[in-house]
Structures are given as C-alpha cells and as structure tokens.
N, C-alpha and C positions, 0 to 999 in steps of 0.2 A: 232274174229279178234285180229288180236298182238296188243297188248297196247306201251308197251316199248319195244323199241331197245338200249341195254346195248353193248357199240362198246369200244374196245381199241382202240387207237390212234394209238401209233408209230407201221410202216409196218404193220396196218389193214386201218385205215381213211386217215391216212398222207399216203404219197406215200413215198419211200425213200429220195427225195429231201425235207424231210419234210411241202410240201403243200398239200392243200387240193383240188382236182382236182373239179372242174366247174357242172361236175355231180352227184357228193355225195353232195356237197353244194344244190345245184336243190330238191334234194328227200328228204334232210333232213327235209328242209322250207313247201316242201308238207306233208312230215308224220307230221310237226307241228301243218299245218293248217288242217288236215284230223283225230285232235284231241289224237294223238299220243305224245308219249314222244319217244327224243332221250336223252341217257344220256351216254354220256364220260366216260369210265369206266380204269383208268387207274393206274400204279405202281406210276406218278409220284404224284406231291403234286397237291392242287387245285391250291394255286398260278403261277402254270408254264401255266395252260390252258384258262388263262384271254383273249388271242389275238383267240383263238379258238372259246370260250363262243361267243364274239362279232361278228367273221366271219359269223358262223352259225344262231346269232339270238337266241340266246342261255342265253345270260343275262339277263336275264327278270325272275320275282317272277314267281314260280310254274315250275322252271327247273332244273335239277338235275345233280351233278357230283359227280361221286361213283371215289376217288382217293387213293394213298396209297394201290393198290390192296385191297382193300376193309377197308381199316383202317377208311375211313372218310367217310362221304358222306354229302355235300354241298349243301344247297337252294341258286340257284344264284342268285337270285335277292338282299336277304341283306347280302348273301354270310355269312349266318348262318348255321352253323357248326350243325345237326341235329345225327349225332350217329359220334362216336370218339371209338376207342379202340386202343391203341397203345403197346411198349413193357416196360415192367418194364426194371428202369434202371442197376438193377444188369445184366440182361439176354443182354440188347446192351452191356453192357459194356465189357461181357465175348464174345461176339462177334467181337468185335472189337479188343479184344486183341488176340484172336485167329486167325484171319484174318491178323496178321502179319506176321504170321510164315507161310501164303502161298505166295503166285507168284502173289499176287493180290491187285485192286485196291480196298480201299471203301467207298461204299457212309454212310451216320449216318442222317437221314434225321427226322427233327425236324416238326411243324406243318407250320413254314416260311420256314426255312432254308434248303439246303442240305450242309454237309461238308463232302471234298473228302480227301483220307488219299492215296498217292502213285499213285497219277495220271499219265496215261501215257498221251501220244502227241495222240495216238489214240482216246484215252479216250477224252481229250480236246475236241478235234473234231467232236466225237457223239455226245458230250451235249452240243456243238454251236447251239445257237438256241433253241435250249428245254427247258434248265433249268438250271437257273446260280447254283453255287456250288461257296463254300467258301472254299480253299486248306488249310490244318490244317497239321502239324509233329507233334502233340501231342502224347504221348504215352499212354494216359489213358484218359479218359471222362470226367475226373475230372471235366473240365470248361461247362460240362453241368448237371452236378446236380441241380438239383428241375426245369428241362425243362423237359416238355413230348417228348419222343422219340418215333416214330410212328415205324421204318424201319430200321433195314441193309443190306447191301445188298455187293457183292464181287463180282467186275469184270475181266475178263482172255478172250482176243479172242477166247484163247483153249475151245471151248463150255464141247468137254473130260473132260479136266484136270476138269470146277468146279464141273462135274461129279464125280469125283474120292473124294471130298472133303465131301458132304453131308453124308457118313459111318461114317466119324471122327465125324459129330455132335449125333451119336447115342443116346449118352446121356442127351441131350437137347429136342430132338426129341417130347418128350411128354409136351412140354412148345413150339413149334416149329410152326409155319406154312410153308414148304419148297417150293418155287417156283423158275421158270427158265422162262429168257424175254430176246429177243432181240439177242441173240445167242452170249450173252456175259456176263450175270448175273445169279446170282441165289441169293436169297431175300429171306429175312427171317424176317416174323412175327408172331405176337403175337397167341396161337394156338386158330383155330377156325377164323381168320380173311384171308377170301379171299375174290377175285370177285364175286365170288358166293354165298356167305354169303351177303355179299352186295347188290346184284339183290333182294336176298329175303327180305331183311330190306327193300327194299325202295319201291317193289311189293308191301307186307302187306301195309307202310305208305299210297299208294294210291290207296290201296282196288283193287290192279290186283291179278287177279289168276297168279301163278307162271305159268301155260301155257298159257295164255297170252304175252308171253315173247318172244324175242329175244334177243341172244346174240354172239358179233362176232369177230372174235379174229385172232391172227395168232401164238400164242407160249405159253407156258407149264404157265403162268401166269395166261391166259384167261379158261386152258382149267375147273376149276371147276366152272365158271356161262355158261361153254359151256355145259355142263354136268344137271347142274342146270336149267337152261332155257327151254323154251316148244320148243323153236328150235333151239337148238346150229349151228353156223354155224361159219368153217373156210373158208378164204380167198385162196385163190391157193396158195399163197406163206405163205400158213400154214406149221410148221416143219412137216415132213412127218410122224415121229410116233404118232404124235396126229391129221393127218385124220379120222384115222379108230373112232374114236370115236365121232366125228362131226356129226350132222343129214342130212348136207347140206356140199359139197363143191364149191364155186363160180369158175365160170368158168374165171374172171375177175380177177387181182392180185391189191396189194395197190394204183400201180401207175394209174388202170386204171377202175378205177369207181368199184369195189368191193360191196362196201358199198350201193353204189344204185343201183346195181343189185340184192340185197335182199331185199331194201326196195321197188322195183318194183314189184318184183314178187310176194313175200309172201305179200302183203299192200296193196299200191298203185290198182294193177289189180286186188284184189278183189272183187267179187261182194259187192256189200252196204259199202265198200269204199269211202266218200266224193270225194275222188279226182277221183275216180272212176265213180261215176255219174256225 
C-alpha cells in the first residue's frame, strides 16, 4: 500500500483561485486516518503554507513539509526544521547579479523571508495570497551576509525566453540544481537538492520504501520526486512535455479534485485499506 503522498500545491492541490477544493480536503483527512502521510511538497518556504498545514489537519507532531523544492523539510508540529541544505552565498550572489542583465524578476529567498528584486504588477499578483516578499533595489547581497540563502529563482511570463537563459549558466551548472514552476520561473538550487531528493530523505526518516510512495505535480519542479516516487503522477493540467514521463495521468485538473482522485483510486479503494473496510 502507498504510504506517503508527496503533492505540490500551487496548480496541483490549490486550484488556480488559489483554494483548496471540498474534495481533496475530504481524502486528504481520510489517507490521514487510514494511517498515511500527506506531505506538501513545494518551491515555496515552510512559512507561506501555515493556513494550508491547519485547513488540512496537517499541523500536528508526526507531519511533514518538504519546502524550498526540496532544500528544507519541516516537522509541523514544533515546526522543527529536520534536514536543511541551501546555497552558499558566493553562488546566490553570482546569481543574483547575473539576473540583472535579463528581462527578469527575482526572488532571493532566505529561511523567513522572500526578497523580490524588479517586480512586475503581474508578478504582484501571482504572489497575492502565497507569499509575502519584501521588494529590495539593492545591487549586491551585501545586506545578507552570514544569513543562510536557501533559493533563486528568475521570473518572465515568456516561459521561452527563461528557456533560452539556463545555456548562459553552463558554467555554474556543476554547483546547480536547474528547475522550471508555474510557467513563469526557473529556480536555482544548491546541486543535488530537489523534490525528489527530499521524498527520499523523509521516505528513509520514516522507514518507507521509496515504492511506497506517491508523488503529484503539475511542472518541471515536481518532475524529479515524479520520477523518484513508486508512482509519479501528473495532474491534467500537467505542462505537456512532462506527461510522457508520469506513470499516472489524472483525468481531473487543480480546480477540480485532482488530488483525491489519486488518493481514491490508488488508496482509499484498495483492498485492506482502513478506509476501505
């Protein structure tokens, strides 16, 4: 039987309207009591998914949030920070000043804070509601020395254009972890730190086979614990070149129960399933 289901939030559990619909809440509460873990597996920090944690039932000692695309991972109950890996600060900092000289916005996201450097009115807009950010015209990082830097990350509508950017970091690449979220970012951490990296730290902590797993996603952030996991699954309004590489496509998209339509099928309806008998 699946143990853990390892789910990204934004367009996979949240719907676009950013809420969580009526019946992923329903299935989540049942894979809880039917001795499962869900755990939140997302780019942002743990502090943005406080109101999430509580919606779910999800705040409570022995529950888990894989955040920072895999950089952190969280016990909520004393909200004890149990593996950390972030980027050294020579490597954000050459990030950040590189990131000037594109078309873009960016975020520098500390273990509290996000600071946004060239924010559009778009931008504003997507992260109403998500996750505050602190708007910074600094030219250099200077004001965060001896603060651990977990993430940067560079955002452009043009999904293309931050396409065309990842060549220029060639030679970083080998210090790199390169990911792409939300059809408007691509994010760059520390190498060796993804969601899938993550699945498997917190698998080992609680003594699950890595196929024991589920993981469920909708974009190029998710796709290495999609890859990782005993059953990767994207959401229908998964980007379309990381389909084919999914074990599962839900026939259900963000807005409309996604999320517990795999923890129905593959769970839930199992034989010797609690919720099941």
């Amino acid at each position: 039987m699946y143990r853990i289901v390892a789910c990204d939030l934004d367009e996979t559990l949240l719907g676009m309207d950013k809420q969580i619909g009526d019946e992923n809440i329903k299935a989540i509460k049942a894979l809880k009591e039917a001795g499962g873990w869900f755990v939140p597996a997302t780019g942002r920090g743990y502090v943005t998914v406080d109101g999430t944690l509580k919606e779910l039932g999800l705040d409570e000692s022995g529950q888990y949030v894989i955040s920072f695309n895999g950089g952190a991972i969280t016990e909520n109950g004393e909200h004890k920070l149990i593996h950390y890996e972030g980027l050294p600060f020579d490597m954000a900092e050459e990030l950040y000043l590189r990131g000037q000289k594109y078309d873009v916005g960016i975020h520098v996201y500390t273990k509290e804070t996000v600071y946004g450097y060239n924010l559009s009115d778009l931008e504003r807009s997507n992260l109403r509601g998500r996750q505050e950010i602190v708007e910074i015209d600094n030219t250099d990082l200077d004001f965060l020395k001896g603060q651990e830097i977990v993430k940067v990350l560079y955002m452009n509508p043009d999904y293309d254009y931050l396409f065309t950017i990842e060549p220029d970091m060639s030679d970083l690449q080998d210090r790199l972890d390169i990911s792409y979220s939300s059809g408007r970012y691509i994010e760059f951490n520390h190498k060796g730190v993804s969601k899938g990296e993550g699945l498997l730290k917190l698998a080992e902590l609680l003594g699950v086979d890595p196929a024991d797993t589920i993981a469920i996603g909708d974009n190029f952030n998710d796709l290495s614990m999609i890859k990782t996991a005993g059953l990767g699954v994207g959401v229908s309004n998964t980007v379309e070149d990381m389909k084919k590489d999914c074990d599962f496509v839900t026939e259900a998209d963000c807005d409309n129960g996604a999320v517990a339509e795999v923890i129905d099928r593959f769970i839930l309806s199992q034989p010797g399933s609690e919720a099941e008998a």
